[in-house]
Residue frames as a rotation matrix with the C-alpha (Angstrom) as fourth column:
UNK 1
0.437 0.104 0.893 123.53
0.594 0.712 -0.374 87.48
-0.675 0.694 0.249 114.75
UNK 2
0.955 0.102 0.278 124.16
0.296 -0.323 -0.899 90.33
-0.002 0.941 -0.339 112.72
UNK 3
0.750 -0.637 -0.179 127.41
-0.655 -0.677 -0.337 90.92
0.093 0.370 -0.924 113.90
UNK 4
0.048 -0.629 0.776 129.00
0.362 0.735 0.573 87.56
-0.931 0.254 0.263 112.94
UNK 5
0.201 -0.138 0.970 128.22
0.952 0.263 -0.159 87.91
-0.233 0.955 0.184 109.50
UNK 6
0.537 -0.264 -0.801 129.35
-0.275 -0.953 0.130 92.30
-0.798 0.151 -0.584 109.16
UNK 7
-0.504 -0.738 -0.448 131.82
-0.570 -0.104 0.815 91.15
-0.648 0.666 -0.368 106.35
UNK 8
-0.068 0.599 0.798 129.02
0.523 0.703 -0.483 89.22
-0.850 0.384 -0.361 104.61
UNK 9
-0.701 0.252 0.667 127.69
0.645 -0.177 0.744 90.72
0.306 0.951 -0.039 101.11
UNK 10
-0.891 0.454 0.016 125.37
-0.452 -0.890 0.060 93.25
0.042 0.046 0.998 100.78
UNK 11
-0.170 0.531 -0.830 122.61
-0.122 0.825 0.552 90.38
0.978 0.195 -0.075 100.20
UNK 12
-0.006 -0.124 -0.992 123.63
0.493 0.863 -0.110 88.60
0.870 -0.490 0.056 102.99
UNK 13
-0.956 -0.211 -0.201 123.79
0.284 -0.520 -0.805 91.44
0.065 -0.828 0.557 105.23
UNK 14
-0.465 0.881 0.089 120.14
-0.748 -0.445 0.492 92.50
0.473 0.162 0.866 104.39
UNK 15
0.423 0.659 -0.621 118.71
-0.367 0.752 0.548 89.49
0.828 -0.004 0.560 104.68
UNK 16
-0.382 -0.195 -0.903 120.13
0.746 0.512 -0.426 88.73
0.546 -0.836 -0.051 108.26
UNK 17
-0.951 0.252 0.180 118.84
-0.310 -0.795 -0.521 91.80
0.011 -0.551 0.834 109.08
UNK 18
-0.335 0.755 -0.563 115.44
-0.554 0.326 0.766 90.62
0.762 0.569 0.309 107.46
UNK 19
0.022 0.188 -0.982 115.44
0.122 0.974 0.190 87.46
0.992 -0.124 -0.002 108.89
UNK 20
-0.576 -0.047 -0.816 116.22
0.795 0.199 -0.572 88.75
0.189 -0.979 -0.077 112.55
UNK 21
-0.695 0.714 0.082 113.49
-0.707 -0.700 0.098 91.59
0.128 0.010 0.992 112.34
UNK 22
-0.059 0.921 -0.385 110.95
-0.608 0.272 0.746 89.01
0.792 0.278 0.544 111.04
UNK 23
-0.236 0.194 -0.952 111.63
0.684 0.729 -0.021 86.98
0.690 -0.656 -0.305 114.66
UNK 24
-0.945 -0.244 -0.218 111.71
0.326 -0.642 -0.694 89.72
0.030 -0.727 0.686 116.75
UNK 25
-0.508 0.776 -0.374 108.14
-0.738 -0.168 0.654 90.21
0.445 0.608 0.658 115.30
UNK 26
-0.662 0.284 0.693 107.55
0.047 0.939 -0.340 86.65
-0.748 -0.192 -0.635 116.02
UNK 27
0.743 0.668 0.050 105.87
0.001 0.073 -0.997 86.46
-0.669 0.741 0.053 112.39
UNK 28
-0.164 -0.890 -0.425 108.70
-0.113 -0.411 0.905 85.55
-0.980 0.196 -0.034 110.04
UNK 29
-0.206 0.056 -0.977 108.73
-0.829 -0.540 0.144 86.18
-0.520 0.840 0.158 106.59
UNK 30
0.888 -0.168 0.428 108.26
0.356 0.841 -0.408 83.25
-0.291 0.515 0.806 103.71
UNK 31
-0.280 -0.947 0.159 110.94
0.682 -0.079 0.727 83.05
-0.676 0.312 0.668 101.38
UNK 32
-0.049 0.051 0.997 109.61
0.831 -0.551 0.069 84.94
0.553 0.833 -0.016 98.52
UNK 33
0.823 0.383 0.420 108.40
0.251 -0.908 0.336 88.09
0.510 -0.171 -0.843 100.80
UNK 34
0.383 -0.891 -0.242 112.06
0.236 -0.159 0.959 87.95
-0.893 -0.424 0.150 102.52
UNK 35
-0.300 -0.904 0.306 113.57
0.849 -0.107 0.517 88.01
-0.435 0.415 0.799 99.16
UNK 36
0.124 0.147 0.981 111.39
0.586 -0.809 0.047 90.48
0.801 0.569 -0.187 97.14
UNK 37
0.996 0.029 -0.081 112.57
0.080 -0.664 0.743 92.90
-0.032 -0.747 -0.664 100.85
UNK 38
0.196 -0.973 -0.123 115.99
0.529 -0.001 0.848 92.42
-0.825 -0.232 0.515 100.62
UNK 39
-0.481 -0.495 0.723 115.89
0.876 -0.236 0.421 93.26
-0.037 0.836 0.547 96.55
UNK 40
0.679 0.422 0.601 113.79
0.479 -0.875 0.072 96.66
0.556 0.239 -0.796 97.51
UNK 41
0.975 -0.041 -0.217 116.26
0.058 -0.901 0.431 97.41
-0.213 -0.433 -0.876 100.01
UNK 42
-0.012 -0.808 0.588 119.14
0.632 0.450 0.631 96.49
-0.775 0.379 0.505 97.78
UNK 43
0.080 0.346 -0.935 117.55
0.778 -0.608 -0.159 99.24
-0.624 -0.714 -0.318 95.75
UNK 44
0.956 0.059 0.286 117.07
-0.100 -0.854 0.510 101.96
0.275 -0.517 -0.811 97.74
UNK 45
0.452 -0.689 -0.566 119.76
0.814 0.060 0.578 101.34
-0.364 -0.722 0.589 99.78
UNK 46
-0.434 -0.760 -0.484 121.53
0.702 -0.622 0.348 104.42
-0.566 -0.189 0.803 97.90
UNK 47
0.168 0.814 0.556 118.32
0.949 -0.287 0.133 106.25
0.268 0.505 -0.820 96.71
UNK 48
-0.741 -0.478 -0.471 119.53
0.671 -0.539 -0.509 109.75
-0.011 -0.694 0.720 97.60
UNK 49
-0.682 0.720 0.129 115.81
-0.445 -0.549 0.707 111.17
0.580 0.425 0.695 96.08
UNK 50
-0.843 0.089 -0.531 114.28
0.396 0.770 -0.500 108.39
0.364 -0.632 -0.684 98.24
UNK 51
-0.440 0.468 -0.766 112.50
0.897 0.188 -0.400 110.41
-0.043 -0.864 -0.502 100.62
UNK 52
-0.863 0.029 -0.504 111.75
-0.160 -0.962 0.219 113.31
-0.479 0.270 0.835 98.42
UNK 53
-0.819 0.569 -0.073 108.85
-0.128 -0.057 0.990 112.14
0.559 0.821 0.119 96.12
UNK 54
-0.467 0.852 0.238 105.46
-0.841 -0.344 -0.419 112.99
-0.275 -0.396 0.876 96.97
UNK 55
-0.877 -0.095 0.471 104.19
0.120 0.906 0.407 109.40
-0.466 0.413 -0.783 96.95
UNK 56
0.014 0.945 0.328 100.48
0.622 0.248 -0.743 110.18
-0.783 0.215 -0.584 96.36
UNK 57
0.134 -0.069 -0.989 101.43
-0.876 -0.474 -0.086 112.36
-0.463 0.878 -0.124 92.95
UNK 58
-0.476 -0.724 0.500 103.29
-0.821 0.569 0.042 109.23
-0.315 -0.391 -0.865 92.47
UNK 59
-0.652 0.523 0.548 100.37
0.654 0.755 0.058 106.89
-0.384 0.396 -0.834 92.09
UNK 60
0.435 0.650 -0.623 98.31
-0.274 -0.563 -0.779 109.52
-0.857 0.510 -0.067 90.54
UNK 61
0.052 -0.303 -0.951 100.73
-0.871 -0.479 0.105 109.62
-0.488 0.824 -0.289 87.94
UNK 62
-0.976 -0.196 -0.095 101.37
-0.217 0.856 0.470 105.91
-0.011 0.479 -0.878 87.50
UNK 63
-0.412 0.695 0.590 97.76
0.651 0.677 -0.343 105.12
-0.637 0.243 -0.731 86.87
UNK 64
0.348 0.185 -0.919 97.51
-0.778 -0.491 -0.393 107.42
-0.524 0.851 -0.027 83.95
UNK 65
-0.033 -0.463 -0.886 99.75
-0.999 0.035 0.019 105.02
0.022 0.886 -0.464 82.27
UNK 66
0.421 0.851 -0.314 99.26
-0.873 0.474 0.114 101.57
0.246 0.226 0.942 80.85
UNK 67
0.806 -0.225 -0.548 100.46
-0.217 0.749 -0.627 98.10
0.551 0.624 0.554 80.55
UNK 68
0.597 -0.505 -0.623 104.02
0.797 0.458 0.393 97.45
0.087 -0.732 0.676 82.34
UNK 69
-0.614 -0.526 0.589 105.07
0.244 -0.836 -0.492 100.94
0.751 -0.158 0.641 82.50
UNK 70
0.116 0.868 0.483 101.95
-0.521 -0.361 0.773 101.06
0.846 -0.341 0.410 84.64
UNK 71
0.911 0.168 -0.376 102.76
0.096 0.801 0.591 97.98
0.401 -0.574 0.714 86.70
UNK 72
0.127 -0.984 0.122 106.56
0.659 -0.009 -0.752 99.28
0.742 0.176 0.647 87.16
UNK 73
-0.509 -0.396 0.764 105.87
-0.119 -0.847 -0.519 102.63
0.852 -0.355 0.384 88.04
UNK 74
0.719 0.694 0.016 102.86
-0.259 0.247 0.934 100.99
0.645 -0.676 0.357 90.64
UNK 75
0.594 -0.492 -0.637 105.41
0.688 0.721 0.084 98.48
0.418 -0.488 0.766 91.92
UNK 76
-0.234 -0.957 0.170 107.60
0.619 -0.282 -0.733 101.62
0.750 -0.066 0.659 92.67
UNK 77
-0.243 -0.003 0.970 105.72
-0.525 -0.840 -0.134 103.26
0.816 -0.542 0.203 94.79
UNK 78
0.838 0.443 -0.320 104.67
-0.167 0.765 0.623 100.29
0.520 -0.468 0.714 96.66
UNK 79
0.173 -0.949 -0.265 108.40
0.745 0.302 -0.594 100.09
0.644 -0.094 0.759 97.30
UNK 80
-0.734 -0.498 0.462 109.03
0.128 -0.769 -0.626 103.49
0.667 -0.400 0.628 98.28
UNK 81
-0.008 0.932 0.362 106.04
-0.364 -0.340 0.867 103.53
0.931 -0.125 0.342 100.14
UNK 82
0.770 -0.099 -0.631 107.10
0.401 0.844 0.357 100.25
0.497 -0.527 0.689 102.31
UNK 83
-0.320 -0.919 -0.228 110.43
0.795 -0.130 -0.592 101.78
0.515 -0.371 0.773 102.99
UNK 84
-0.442 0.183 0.878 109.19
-0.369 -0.929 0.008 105.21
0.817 -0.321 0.479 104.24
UNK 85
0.107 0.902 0.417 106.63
-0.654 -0.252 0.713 103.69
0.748 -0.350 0.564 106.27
UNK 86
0.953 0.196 0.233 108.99
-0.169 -0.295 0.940 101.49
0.253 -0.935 -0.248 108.11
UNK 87
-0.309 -0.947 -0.086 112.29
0.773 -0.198 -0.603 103.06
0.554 -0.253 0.793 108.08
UNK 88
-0.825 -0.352 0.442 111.31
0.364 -0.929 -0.062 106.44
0.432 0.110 0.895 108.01
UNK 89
0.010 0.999 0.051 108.01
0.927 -0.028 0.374 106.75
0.375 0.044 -0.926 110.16
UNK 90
-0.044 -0.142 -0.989 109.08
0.812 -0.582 0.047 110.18
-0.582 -0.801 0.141 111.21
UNK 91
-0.984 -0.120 -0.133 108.61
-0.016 -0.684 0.729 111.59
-0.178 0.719 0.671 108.02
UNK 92
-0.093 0.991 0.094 104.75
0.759 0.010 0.651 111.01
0.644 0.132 -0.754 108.15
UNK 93
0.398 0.527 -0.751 104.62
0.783 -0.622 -0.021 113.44
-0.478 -0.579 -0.660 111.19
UNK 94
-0.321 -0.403 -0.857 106.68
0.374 -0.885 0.277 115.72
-0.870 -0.231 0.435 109.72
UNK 95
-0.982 0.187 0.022 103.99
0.015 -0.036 0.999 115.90
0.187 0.982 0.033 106.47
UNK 96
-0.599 0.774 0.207 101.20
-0.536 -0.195 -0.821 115.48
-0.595 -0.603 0.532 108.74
UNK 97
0.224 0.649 -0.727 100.24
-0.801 0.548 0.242 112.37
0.556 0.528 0.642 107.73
UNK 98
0.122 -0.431 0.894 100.28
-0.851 0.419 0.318 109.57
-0.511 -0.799 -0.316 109.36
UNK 99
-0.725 -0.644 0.244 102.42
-0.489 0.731 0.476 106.07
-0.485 0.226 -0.845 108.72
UNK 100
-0.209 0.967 0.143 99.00
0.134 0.174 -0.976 104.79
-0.969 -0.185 -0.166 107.48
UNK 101
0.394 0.091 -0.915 98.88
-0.566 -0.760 -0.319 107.21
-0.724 0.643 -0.248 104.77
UNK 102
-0.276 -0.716 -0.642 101.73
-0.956 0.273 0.106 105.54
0.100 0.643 -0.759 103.05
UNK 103
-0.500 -0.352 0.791 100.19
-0.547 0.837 0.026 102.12
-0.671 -0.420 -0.611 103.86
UNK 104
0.248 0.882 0.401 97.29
0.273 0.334 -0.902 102.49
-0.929 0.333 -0.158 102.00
UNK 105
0.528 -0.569 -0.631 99.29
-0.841 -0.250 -0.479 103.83
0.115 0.784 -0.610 98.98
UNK 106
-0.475 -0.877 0.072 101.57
-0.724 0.436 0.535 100.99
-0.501 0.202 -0.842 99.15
UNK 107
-0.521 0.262 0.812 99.37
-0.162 0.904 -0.395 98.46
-0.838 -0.338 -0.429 99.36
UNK 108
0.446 0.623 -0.643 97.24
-0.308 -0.567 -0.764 100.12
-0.840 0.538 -0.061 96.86
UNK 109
0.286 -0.671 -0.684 100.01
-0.956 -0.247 -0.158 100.28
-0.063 0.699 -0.712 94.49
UNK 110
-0.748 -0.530 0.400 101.03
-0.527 0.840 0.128 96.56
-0.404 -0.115 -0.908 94.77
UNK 111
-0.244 0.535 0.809 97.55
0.137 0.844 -0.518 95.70
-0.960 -0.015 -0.279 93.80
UNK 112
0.670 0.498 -0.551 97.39
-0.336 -0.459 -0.822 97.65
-0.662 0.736 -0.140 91.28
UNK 113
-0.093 -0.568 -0.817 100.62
-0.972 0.229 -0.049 96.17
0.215 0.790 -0.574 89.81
UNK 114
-0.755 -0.097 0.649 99.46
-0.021 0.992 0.124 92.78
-0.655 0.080 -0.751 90.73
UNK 115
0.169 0.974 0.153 96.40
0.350 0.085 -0.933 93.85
-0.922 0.211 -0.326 88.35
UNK 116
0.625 -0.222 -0.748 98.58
-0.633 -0.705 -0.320 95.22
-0.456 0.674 -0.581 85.69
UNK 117
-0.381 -0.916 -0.126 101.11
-0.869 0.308 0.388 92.60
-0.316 0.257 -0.913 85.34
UNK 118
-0.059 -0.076 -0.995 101.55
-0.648 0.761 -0.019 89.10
0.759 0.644 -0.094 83.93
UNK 119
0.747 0.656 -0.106 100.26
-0.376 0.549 0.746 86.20
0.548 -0.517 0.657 86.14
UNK 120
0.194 -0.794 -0.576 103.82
0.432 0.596 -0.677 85.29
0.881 -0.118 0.459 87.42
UNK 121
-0.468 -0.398 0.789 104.08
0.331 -0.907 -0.261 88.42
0.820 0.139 0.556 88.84
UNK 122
0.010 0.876 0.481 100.43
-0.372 -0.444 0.815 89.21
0.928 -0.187 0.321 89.76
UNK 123
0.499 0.198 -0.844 100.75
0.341 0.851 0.401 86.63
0.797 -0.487 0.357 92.62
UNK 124
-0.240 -0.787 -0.568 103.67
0.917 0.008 -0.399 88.06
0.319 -0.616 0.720 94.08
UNK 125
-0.680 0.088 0.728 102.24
0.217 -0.924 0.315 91.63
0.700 0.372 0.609 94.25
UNK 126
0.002 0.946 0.325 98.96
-0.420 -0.294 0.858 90.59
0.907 -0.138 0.397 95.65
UNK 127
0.419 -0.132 -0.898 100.71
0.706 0.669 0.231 88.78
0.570 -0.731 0.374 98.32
UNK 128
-0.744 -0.667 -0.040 102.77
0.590 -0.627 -0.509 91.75
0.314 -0.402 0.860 99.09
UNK 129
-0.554 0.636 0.537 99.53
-0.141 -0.707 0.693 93.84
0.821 0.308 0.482 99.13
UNK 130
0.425 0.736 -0.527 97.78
-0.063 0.605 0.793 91.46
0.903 -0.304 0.304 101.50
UNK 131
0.689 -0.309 -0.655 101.08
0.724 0.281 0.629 91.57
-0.010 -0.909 0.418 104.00
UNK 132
0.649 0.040 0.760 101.40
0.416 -0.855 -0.310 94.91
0.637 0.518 -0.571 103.84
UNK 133
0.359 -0.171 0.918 101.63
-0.604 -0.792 0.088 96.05
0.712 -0.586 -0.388 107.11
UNK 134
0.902 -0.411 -0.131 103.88
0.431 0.839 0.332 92.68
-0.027 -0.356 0.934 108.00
UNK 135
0.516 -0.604 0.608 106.20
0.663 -0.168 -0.730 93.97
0.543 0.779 0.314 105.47
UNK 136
0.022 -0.441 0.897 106.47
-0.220 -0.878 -0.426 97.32
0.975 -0.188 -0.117 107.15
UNK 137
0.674 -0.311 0.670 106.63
-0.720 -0.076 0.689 96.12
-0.163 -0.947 -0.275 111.36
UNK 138
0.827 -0.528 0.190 109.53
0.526 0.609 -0.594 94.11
0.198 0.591 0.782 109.46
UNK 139
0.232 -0.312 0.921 110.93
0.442 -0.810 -0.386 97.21
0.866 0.497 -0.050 108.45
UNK 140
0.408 0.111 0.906 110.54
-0.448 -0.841 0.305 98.96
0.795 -0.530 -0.294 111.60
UNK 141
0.917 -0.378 -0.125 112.06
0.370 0.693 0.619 95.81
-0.147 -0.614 0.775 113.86
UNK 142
0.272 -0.892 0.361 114.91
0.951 0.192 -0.242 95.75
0.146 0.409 0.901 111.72
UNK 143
0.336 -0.381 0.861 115.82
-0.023 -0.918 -0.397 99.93
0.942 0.113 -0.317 112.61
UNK 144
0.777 -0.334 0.533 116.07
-0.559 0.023 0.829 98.77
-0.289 -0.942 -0.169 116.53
UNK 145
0.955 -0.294 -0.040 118.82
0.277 0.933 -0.231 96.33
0.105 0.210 0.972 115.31
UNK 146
0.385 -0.849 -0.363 122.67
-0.412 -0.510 0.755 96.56
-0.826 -0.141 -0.545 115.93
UNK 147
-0.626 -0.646 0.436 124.19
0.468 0.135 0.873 96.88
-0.623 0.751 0.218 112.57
UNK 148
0.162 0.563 0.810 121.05
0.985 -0.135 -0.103 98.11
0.052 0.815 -0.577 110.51
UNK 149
0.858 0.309 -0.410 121.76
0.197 -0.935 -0.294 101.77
-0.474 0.172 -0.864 110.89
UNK 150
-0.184 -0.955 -0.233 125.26
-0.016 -0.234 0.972 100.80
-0.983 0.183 0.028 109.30
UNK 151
-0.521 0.114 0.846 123.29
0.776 0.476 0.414 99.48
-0.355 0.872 -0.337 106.40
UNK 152
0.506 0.798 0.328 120.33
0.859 -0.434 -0.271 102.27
-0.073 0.419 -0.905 106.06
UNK 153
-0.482 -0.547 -0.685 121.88
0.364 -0.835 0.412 105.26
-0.797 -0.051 0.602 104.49
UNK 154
0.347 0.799 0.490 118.72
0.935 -0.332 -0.122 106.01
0.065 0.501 -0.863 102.94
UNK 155
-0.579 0.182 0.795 118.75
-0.035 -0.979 0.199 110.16
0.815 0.087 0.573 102.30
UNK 156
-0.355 0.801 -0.482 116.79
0.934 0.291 -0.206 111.19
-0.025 -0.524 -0.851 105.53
């Protein structure tokens, strides 16, 4: 599939990746948790700091602060959290933590910005939270794929 559409958008190239991860799974995505994945790894996609931030400072620090700087900086580690854990699960051994680690921080972090935010939001958060670790054997399909290592040029 993914290499009909190689000359597709950036968009369109995620999201076939997405979309043929979430079968390979055999658990595909809805629509809303397919898009709000494509627009985290739209991005990242050229985060070159990515895989540098200590995530659990990270949510230390964002729950000092309030309101939708709180729910922002949550929602960001939830992000970076999702991506690490499954692009990058090789960076948990090499921290000596394990892929885990970063789940419960994401997940964490999504609820906490689905508790911080406006009710539009809050939904979409607490769904992500709830299909956490969907999200991320998503993630981790989509790296066995032919074309997705043309797309991930995360920093490793």
């Amino acid at each position: 599939m993914i290499e009909g559409i190689r000359k597709g958008t950036q968009v369109e190239l995620w999201q076939a990746l997405v979309q043929e991860a979430g079968g390979l799974t055999g658990r595909p995505l809805d629509e809303s948790r397919e898009s709000y994945l494509v627009f985290v790894l739209l991005r990242y996609q050229r985060d070159a700091w990515l895989l540098s931030h200590a995530l659990g400072m990270d949510w230390l620090q964002a729950q000092t602060q309030a309101g939708s700087a709180r729910a922002e900086a949550l929602r960001d580690v939830g992000d970076r959290c999702l991506l690490v854990a499954g692009l990058f699960p090789g960076l948990a051994e090499r921290r000596r933590v394990s892929v885990d680690y970063f789940i419960d921080i994401g997940r964490s972090a999504y609820q906490g910005a689905a508790d911080a935010t406006r009710q539009a939001y809050a939904s979409l958060y607490a769904q992500l939270a709830r299909s956490y670790r969907e999200l991320v054997e998503t993630l981790g399909a989509m790296r066995a794929l032919p074309g997705a290592s043309d797309l991930i040029r995360f920093s490793r």
